[in-house]
N, C-alpha and C positions, 0 to 999 in steps of 0.2 A: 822392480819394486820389492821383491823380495834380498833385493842384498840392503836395503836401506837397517838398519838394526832397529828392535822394537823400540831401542830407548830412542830412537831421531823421531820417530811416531808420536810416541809420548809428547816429546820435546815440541813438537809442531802442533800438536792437540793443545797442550799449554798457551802455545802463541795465539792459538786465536781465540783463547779464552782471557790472557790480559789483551787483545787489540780488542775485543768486545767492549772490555771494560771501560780503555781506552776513551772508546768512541760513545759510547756513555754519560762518561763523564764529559766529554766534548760537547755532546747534546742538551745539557744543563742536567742530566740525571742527578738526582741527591748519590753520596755516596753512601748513605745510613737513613734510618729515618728521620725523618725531622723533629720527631718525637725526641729524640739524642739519645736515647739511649738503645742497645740491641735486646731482643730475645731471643729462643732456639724458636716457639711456636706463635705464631697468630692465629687464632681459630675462633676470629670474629670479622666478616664477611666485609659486613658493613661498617667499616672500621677505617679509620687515618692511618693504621699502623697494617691492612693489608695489602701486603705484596711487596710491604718495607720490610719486614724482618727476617731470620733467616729460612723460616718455612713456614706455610700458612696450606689450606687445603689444596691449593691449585699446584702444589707440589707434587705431589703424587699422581696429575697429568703429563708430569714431565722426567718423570720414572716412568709413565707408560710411554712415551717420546723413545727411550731409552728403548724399550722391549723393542718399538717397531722398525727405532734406526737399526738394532741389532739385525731383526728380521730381514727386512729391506735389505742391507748392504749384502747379507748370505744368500737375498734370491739375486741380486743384480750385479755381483761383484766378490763372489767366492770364492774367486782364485788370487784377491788379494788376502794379504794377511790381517789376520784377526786385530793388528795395531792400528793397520794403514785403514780399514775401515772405523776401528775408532776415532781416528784421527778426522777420518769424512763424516761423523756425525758428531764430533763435537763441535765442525764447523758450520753445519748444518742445524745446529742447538743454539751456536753464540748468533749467527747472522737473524736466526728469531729474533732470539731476547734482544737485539736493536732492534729489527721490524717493529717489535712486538712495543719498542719504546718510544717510536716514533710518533709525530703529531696524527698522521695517518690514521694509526691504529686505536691509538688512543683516542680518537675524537670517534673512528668508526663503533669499540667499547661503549663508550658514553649513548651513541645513539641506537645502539641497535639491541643492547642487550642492558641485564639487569643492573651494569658496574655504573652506575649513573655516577658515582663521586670518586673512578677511578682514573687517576694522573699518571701513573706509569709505574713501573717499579723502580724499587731502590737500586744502584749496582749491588750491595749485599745482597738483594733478594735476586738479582738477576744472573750471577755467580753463582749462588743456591742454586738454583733452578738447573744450569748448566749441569752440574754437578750430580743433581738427582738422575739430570736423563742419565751422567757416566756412570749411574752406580744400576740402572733401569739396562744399559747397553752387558755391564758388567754380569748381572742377573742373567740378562737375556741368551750370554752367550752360555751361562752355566748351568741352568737351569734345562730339563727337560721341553718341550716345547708347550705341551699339552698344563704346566704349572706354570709358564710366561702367558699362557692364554686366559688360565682360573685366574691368575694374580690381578691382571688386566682386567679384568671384568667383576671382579670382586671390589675393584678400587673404585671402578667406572659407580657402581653400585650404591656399596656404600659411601659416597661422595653425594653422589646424586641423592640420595636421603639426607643426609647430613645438611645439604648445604642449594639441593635446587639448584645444583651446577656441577658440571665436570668435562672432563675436555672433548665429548663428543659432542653435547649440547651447546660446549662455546663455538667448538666450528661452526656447527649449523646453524647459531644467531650471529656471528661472523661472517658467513657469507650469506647465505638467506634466510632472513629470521621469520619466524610462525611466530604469530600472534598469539596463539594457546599457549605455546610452549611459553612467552614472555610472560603471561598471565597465570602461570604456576608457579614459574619463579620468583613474583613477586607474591605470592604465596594468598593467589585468587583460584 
């Protein structure tokens, strides 16, 4: 694996970040909002336009994606090079963002946590996302460890003030949701 060139890495990273999109768009995803028109921010929760445009809060869950594929692939996989694991977690970021767009998820969404009027993401905002985790992976590999942990947990944070949501709280009403925790975040 090490004779493969960084740029064939890149190159296969790319591919499965257009067959994400791909299959996206296969699955009826909008390719834009519906709204028609784009912006760089959304930072209204409860909104038609999040998760359609090209960044909204729940971005910077997937910069933190970034830090832990970064992690991850260094404890299980470090004697591949530093591209071939980029390459394994951006495949690991696109195979979400369809999970993540599927009827599945999005119906589990609606029921179990607070996205009550959430239909999926845009391909723009799901591209996005993909992209935050590469820039989260990119971070993660450059950064000192113990400033990928503040950053992390800093985001986690202020996220969680800001908005009653972030990517540990959406796990855990993803897979098994507390009734307290739904009852804060609907701001009881």
């Amino acid at each position: 694996m090490n004779r493969v060139p960084s740029r064939g890495w890149y190159l296969l990273a790319a591919s499965f970040v257009t067959a994400a999109a791909v299959i996206e768009l296969g699955m009826g995803r909008v390719p834009i909002c519906k709204c028609g028109y784009v912006t760089f921010w959304q930072g209204v929760v409860q909104s038609s336009e999040n998760s359609q445009q090209l960044t909204d809060w729940y971005t910077f869950s997937h910069v933190i994606h970034g830090f832990l594929f970064y992690g991850g692939t260094w404890l299980v996989a470090r004697r591949l090079p530093a591209p071939a694991r980029f390459a394994l977690a951006t495949l690991l970021e696109a195979s979400w963002e369809v999970f993540e767009n599927s009827s599945f998820v999005i119906n589990r969404y609606r029921a179990e946590t607070i996205s009550l009027d959430y239909y999926g993401d845009s391909v723009l905002n799901s591209m996005s996302d993909i992209l935050a985790m590469m820039a989260g992976f990119w971070l993660g590999k450059r950064l000192p460890v113990w400033w990928t942990v503040s950053l992390a947990m800093c985001m986690e944070l202020f996220v969680g003030v800001m908005i009653r949501d972030n990517l540990t709280l959406n796990i855990v009403m993803l897979i098994h949701p507390i009734e307290a925790i739904r009852k804060w975040q609907m701001g009881g």
